[in-house]
mmCIF file of the N, C-alpha and C atoms, coordinates in Angstrom:
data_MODEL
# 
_entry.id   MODEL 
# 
loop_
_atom_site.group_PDB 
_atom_site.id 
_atom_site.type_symbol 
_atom_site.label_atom_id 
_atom_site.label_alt_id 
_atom_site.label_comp_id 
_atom_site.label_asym_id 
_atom_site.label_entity_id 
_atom_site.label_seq_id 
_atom_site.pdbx_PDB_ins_code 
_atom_site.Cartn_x 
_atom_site.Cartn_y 
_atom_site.Cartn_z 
_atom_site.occupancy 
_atom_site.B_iso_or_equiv 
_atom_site.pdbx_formal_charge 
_atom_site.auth_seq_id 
_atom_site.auth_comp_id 
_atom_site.auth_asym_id 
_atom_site.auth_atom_id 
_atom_site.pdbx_PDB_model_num 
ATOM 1   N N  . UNK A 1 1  ? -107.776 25.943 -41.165 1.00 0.00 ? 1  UNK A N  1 
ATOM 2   C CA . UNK A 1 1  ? -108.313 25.796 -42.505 1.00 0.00 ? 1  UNK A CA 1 
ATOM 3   C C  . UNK A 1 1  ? -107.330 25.004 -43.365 1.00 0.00 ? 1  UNK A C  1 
ATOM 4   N N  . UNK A 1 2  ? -107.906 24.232 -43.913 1.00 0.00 ? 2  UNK A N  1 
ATOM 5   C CA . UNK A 1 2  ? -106.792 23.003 -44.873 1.00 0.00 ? 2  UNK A CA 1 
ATOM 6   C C  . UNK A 1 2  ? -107.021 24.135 -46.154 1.00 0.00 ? 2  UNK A C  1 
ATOM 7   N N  . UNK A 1 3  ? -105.224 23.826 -46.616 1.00 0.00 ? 3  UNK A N  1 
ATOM 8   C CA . UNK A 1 3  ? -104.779 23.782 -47.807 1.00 0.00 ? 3  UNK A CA 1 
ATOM 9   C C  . UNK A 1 3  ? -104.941 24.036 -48.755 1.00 0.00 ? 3  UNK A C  1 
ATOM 10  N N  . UNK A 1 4  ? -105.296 24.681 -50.044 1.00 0.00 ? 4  UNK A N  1 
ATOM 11  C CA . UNK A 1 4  ? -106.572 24.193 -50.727 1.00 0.00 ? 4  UNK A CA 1 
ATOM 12  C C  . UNK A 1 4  ? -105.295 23.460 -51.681 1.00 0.00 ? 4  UNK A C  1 
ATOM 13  N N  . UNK A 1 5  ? -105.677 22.177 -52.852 1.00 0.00 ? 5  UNK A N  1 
ATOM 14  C CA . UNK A 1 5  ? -104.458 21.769 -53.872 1.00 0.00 ? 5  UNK A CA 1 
ATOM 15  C C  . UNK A 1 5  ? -104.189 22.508 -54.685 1.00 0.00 ? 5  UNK A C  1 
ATOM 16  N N  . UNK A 1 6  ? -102.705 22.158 -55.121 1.00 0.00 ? 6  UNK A N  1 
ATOM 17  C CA . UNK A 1 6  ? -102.564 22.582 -56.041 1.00 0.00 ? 6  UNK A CA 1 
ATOM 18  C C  . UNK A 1 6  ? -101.490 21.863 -56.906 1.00 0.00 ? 6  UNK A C  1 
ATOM 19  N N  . UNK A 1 7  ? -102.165 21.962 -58.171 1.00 0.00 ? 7  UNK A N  1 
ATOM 20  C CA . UNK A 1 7  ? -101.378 20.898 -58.739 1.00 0.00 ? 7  UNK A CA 1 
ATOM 21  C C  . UNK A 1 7  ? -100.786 22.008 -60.151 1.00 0.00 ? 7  UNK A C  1 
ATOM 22  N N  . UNK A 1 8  ? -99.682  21.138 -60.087 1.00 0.00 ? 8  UNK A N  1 
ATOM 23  C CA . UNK A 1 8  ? -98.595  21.857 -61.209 1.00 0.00 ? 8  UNK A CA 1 
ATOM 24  C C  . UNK A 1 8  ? -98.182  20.909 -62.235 1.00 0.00 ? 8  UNK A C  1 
ATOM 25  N N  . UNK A 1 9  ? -98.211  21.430 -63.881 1.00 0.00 ? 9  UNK A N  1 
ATOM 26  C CA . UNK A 1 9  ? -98.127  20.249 -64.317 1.00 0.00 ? 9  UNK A CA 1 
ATOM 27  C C  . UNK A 1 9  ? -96.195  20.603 -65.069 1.00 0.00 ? 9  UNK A C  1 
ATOM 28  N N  . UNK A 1 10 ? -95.022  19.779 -64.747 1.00 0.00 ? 10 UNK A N  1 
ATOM 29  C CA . UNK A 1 10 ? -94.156  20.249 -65.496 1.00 0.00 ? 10 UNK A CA 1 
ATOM 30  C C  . UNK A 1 10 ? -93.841  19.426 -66.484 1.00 0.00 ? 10 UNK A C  1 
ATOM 31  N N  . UNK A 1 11 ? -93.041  20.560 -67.316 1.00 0.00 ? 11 UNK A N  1 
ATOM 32  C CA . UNK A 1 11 ? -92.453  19.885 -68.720 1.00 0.00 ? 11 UNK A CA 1 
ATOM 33  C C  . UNK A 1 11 ? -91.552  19.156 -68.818 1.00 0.00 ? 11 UNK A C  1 
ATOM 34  N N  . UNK A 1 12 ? -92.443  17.944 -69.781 1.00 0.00 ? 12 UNK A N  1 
ATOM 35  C CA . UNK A 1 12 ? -91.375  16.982 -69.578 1.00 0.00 ? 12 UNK A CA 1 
ATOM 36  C C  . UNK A 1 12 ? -91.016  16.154 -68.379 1.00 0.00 ? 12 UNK A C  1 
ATOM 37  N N  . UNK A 1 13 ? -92.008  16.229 -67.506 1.00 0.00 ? 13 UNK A N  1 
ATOM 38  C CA . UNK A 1 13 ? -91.871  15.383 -66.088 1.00 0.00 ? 13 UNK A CA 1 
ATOM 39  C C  . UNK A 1 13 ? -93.158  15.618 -65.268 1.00 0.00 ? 13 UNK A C  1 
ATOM 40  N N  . UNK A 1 14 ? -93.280  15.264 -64.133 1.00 0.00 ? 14 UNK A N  1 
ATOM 41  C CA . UNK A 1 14 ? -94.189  14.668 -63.020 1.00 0.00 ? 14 UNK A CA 1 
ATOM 42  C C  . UNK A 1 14 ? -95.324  15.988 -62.771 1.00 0.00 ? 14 UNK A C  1 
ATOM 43  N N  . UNK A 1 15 ? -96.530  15.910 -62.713 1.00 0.00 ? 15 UNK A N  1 
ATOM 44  C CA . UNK A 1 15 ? -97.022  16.375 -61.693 1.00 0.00 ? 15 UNK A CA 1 
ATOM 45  C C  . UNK A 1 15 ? -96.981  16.559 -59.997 1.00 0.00 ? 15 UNK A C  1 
ATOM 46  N N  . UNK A 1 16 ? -96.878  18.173 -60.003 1.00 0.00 ? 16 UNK A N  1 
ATOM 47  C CA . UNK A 1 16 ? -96.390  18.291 -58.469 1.00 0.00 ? 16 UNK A CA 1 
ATOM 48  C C  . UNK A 1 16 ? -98.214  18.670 -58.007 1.00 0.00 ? 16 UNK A C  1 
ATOM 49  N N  . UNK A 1 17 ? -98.167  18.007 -56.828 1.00 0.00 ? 17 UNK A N  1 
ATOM 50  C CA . UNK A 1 17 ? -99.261  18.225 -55.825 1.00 0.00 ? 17 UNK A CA 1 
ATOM 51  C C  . UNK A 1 17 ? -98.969  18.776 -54.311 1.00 0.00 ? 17 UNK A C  1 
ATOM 52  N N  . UNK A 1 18 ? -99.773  19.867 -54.336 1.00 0.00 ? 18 UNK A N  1 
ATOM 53  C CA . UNK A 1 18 ? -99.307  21.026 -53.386 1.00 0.00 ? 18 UNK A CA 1 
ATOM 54  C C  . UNK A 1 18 ? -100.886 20.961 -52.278 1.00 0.00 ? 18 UNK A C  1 
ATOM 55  N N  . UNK A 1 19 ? -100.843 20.640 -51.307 1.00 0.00 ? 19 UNK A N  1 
ATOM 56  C CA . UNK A 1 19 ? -102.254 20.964 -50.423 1.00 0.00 ? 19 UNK A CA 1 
ATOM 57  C C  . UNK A 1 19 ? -102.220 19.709 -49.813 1.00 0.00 ? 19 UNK A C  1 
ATOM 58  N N  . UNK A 1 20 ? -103.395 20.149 -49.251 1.00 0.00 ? 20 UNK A N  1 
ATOM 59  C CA . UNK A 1 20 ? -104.129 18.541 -48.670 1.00 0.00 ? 20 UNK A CA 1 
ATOM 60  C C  . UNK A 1 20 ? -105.160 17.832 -49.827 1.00 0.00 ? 20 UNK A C  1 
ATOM 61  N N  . UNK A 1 21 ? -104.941 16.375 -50.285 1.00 0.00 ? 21 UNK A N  1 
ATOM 62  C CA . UNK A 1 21 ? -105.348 15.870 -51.356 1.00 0.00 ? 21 UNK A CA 1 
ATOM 63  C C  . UNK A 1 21 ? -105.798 14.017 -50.426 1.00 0.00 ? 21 UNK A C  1 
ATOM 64  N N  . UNK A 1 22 ? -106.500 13.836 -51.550 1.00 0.00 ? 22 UNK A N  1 
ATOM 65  C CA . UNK A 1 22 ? -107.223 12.605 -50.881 1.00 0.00 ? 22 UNK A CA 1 
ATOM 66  C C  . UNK A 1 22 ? -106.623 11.500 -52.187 1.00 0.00 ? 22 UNK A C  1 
ATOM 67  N N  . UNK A 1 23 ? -105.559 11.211 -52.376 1.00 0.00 ? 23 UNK A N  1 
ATOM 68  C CA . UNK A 1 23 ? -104.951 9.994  -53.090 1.00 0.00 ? 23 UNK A CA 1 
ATOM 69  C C  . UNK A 1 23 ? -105.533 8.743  -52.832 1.00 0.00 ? 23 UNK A C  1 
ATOM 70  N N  . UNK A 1 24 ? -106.214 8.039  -53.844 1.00 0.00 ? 24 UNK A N  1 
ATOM 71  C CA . UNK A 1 24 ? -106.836 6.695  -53.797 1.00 0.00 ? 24 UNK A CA 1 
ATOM 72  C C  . UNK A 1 24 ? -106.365 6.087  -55.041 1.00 0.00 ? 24 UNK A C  1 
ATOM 73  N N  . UNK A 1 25 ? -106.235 4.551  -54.927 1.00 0.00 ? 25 UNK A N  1 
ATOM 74  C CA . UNK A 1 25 ? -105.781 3.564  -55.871 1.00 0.00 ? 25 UNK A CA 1 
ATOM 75  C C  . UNK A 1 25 ? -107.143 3.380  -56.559 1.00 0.00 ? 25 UNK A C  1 
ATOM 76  N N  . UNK A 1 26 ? -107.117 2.580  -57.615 1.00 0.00 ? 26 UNK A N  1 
ATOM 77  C CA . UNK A 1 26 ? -108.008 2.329  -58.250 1.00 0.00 ? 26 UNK A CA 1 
ATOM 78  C C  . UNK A 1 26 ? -109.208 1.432  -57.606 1.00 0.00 ? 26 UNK A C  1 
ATOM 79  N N  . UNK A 1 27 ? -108.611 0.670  -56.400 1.00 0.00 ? 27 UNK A N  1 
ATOM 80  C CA . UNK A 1 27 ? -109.807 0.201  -55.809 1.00 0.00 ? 27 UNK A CA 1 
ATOM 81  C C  . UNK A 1 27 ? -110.611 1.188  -54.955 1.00 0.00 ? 27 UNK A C  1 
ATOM 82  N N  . UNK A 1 28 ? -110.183 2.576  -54.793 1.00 0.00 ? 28 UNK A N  1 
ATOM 83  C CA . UNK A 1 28 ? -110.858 2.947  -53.545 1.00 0.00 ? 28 UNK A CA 1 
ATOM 84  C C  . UNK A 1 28 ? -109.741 3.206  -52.548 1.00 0.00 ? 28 UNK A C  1 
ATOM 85  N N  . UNK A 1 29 ? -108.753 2.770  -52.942 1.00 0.00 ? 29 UNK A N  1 
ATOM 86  C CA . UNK A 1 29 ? -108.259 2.544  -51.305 1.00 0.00 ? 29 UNK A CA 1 
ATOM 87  C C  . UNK A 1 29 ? -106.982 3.481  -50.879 1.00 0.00 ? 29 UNK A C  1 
ATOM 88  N N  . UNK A 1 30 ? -107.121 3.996  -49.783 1.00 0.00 ? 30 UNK A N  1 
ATOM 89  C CA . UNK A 1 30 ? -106.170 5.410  -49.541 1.00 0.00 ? 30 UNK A CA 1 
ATOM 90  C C  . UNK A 1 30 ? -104.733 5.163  -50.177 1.00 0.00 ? 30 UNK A C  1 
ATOM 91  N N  . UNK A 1 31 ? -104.258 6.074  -50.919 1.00 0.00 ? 31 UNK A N  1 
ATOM 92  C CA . UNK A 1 31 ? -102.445 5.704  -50.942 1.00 0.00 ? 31 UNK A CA 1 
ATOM 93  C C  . UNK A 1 31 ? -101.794 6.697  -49.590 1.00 0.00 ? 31 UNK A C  1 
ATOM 94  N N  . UNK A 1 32 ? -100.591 6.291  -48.744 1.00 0.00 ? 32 UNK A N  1 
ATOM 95  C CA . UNK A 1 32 ? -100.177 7.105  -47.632 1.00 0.00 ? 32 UNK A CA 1 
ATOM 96  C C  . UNK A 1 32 ? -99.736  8.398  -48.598 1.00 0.00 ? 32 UNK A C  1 
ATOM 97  N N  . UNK A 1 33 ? -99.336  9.168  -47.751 1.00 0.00 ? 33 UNK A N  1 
ATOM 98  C CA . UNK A 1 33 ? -98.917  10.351 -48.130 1.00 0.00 ? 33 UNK A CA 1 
ATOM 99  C C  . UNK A 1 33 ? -97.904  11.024 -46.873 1.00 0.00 ? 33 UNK A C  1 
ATOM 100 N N  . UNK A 1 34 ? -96.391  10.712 -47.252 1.00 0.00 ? 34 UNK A N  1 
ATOM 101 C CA . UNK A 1 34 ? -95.634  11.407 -46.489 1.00 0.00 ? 34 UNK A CA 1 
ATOM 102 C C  . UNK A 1 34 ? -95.268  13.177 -46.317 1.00 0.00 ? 34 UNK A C  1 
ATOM 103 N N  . UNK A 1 35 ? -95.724  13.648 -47.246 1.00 0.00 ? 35 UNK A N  1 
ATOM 104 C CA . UNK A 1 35 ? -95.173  14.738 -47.399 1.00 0.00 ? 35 UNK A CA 1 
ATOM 105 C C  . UNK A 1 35 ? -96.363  15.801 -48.084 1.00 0.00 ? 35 UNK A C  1 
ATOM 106 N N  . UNK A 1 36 ? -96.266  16.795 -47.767 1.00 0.00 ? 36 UNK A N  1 
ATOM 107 C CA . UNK A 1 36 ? -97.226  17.954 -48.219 1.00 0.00 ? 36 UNK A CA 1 
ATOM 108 C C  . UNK A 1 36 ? -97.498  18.133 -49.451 1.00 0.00 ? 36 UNK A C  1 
ATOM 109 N N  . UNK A 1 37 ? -96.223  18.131 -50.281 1.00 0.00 ? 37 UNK A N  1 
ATOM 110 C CA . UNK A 1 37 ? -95.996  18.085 -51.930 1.00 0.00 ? 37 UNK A CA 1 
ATOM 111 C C  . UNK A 1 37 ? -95.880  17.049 -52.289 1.00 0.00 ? 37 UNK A C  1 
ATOM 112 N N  . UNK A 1 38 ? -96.550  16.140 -53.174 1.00 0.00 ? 38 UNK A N  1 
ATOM 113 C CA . UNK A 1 38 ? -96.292  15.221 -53.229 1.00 0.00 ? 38 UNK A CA 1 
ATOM 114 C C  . UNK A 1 38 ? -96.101  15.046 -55.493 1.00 0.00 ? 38 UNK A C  1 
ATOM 115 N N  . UNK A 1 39 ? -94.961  14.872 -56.079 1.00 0.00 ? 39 UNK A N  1 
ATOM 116 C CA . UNK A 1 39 ? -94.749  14.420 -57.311 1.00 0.00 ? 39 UNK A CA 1 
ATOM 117 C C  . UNK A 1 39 ? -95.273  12.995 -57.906 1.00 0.00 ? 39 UNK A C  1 
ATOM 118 N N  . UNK A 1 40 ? -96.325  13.321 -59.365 1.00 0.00 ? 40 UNK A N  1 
ATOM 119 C CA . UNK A 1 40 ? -96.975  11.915 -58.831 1.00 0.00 ? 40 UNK A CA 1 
ATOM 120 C C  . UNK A 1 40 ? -96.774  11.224 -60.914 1.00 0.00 ? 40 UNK A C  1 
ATOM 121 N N  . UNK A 1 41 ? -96.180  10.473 -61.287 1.00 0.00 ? 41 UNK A N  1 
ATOM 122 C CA . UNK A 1 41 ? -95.740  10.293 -62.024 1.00 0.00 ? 41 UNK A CA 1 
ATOM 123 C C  . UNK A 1 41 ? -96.756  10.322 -63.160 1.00 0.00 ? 41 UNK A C  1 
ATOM 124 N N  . UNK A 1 42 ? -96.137  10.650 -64.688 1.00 0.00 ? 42 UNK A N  1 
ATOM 125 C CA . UNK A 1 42 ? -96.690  11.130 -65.763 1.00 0.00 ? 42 UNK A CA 1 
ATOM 126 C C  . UNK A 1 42 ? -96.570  9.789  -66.750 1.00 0.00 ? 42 UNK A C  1 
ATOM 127 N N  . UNK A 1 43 ? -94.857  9.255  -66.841 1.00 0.00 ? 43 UNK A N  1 
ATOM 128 C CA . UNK A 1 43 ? -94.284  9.057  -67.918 1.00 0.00 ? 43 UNK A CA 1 
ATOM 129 C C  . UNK A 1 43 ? -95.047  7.401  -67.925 1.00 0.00 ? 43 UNK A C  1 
ATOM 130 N N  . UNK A 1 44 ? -95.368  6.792  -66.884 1.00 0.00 ? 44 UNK A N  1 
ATOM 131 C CA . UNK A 1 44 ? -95.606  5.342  -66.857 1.00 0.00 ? 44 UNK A CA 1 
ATOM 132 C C  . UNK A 1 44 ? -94.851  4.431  -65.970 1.00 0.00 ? 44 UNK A C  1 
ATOM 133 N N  . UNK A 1 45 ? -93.605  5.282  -66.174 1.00 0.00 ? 45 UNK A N  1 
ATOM 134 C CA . UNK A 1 45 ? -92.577  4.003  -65.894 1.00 0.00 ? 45 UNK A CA 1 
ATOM 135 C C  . UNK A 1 45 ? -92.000  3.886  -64.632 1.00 0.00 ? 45 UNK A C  1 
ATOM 136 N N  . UNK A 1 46 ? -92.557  5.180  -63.897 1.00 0.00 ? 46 UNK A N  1 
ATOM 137 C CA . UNK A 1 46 ? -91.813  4.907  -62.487 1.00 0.00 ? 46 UNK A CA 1 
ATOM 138 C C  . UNK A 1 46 ? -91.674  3.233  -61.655 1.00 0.00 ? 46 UNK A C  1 
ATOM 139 N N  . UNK A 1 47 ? -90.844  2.896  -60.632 1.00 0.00 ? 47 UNK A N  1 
ATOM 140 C CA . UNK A 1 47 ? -91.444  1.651  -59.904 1.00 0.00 ? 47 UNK A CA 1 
ATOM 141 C C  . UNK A 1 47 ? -91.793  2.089  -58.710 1.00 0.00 ? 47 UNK A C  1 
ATOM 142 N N  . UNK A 1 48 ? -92.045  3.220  -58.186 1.00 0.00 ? 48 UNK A N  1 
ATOM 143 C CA . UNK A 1 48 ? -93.019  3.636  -57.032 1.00 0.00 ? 48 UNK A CA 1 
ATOM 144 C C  . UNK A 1 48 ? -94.323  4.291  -57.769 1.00 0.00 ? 48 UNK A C  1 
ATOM 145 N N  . UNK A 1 49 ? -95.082  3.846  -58.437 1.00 0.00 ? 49 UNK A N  1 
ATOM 146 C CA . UNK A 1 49 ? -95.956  4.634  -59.018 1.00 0.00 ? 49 UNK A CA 1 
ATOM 147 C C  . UNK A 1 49 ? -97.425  4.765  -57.580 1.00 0.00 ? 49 UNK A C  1 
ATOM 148 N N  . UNK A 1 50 ? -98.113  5.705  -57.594 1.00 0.00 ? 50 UNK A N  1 
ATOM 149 C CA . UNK A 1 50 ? -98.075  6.887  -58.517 1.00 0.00 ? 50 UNK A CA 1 
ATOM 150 C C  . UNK A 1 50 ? -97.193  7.742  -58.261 1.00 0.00 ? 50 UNK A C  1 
ATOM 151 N N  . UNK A 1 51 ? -96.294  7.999  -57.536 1.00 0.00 ? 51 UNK A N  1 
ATOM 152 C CA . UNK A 1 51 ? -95.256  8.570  -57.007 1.00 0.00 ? 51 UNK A CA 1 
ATOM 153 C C  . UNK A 1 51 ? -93.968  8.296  -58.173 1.00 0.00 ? 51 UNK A C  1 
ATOM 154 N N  . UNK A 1 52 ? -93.606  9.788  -58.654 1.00 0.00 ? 52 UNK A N  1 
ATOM 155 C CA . UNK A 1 52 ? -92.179  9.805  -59.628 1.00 0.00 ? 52 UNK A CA 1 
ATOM 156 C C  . UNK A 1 52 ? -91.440  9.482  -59.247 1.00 0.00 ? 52 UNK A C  1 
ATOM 157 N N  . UNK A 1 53 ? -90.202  9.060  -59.885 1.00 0.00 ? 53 UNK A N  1 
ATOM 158 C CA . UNK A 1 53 ? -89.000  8.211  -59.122 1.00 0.00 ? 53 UNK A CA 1 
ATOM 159 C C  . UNK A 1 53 ? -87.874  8.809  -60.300 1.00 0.00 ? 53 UNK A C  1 
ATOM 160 N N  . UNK A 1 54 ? -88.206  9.671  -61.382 1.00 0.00 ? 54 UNK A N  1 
ATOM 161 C CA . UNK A 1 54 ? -87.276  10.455 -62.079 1.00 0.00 ? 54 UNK A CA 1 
ATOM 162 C C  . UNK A 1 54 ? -86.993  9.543  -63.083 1.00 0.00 ? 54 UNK A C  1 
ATOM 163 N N  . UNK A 1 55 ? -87.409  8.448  -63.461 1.00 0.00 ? 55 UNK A N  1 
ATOM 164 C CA . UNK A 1 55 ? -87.377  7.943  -64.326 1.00 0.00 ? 55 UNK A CA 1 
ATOM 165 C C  . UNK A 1 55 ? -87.779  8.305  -66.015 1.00 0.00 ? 55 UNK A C  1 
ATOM 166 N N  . UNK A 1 56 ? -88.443  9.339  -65.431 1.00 0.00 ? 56 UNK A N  1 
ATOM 167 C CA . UNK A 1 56 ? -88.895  10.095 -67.324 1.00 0.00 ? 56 UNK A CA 1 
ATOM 168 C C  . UNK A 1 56 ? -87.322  10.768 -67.554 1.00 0.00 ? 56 UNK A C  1 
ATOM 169 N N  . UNK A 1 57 ? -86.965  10.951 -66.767 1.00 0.00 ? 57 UNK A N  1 
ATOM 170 C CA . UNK A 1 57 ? -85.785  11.627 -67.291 1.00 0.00 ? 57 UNK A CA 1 
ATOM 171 C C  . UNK A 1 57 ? -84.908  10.931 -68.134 1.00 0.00 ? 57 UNK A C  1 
ATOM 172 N N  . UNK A 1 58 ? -84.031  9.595  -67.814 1.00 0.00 ? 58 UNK A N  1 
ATOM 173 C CA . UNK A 1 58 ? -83.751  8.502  -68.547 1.00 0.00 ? 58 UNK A CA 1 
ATOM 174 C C  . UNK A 1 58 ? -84.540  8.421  -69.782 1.00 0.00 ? 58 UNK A C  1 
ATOM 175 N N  . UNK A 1 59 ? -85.676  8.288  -69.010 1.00 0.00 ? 59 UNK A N  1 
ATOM 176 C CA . UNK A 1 59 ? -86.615  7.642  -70.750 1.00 0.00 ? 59 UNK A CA 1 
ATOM 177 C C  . UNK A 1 59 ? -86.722  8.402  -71.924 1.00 0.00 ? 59 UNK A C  1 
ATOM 178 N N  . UNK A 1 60 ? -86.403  9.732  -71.575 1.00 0.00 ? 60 UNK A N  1 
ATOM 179 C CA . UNK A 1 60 ? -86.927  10.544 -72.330 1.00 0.00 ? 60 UNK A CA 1 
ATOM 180 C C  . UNK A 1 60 ? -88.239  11.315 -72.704 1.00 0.00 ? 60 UNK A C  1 
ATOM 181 N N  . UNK A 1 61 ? -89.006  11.058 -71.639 1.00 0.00 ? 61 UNK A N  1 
ATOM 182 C CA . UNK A 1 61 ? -90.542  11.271 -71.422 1.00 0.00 ? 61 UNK A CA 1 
ATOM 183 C C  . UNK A 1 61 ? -90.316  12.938 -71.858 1.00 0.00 ? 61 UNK A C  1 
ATOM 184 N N  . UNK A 1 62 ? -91.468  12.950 -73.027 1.00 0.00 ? 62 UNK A N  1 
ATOM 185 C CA . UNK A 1 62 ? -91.645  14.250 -73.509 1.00 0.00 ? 62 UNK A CA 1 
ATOM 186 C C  . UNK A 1 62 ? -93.344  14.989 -73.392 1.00 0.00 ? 62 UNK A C  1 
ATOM 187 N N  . UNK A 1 63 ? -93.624  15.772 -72.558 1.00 0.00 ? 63 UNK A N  1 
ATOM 188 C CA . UNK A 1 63 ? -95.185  15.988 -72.773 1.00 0.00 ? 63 UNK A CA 1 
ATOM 189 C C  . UNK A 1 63 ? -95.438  17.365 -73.829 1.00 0.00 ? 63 UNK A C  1 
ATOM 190 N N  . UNK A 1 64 ? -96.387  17.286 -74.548 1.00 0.00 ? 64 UNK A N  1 
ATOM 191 C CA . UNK A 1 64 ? -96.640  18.245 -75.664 1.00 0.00 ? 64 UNK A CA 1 
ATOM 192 C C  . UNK A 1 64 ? -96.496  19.981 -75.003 1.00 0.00 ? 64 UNK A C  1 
ATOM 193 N N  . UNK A 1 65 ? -96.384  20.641 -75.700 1.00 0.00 ? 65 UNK A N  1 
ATOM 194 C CA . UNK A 1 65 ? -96.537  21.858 -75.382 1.00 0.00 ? 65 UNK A CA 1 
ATOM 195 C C  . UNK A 1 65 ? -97.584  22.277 -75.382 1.00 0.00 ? 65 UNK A C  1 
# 
């Protein structure tokens, strides 16, 4: 039985994705997926997007309470 997701949203940084998930780009088209959990960026600015790269941290990326 797969996974079911689960997604976590934290403060001040990335969404974590927990399960088996079906990641697609805006065309449709699969993104890979190395890893079970996968952190998928909030702030904009990563350069692996959709994948975080910790870059909100630098920036200062703040999400509301």
């Amino acid at each position: 039985m797969a996974d079911p997701a689960r997604i976590t949203a934290y403060p001040d940084g990335p969404l974590l994705v927990r399960g088996e998930v079906d990641l697609r780009d805006a065309a449709g088209r699969p993104i890979p997926q190395n890893r079970r959990t996968v952190a998928l960026c909030r702030c904009g600015l990563s350069t692996i997007k959709p994948f975080c790269d910790g870059t909100h941290k630098a920036a200062g990326f703040r999400t509301d309470d």
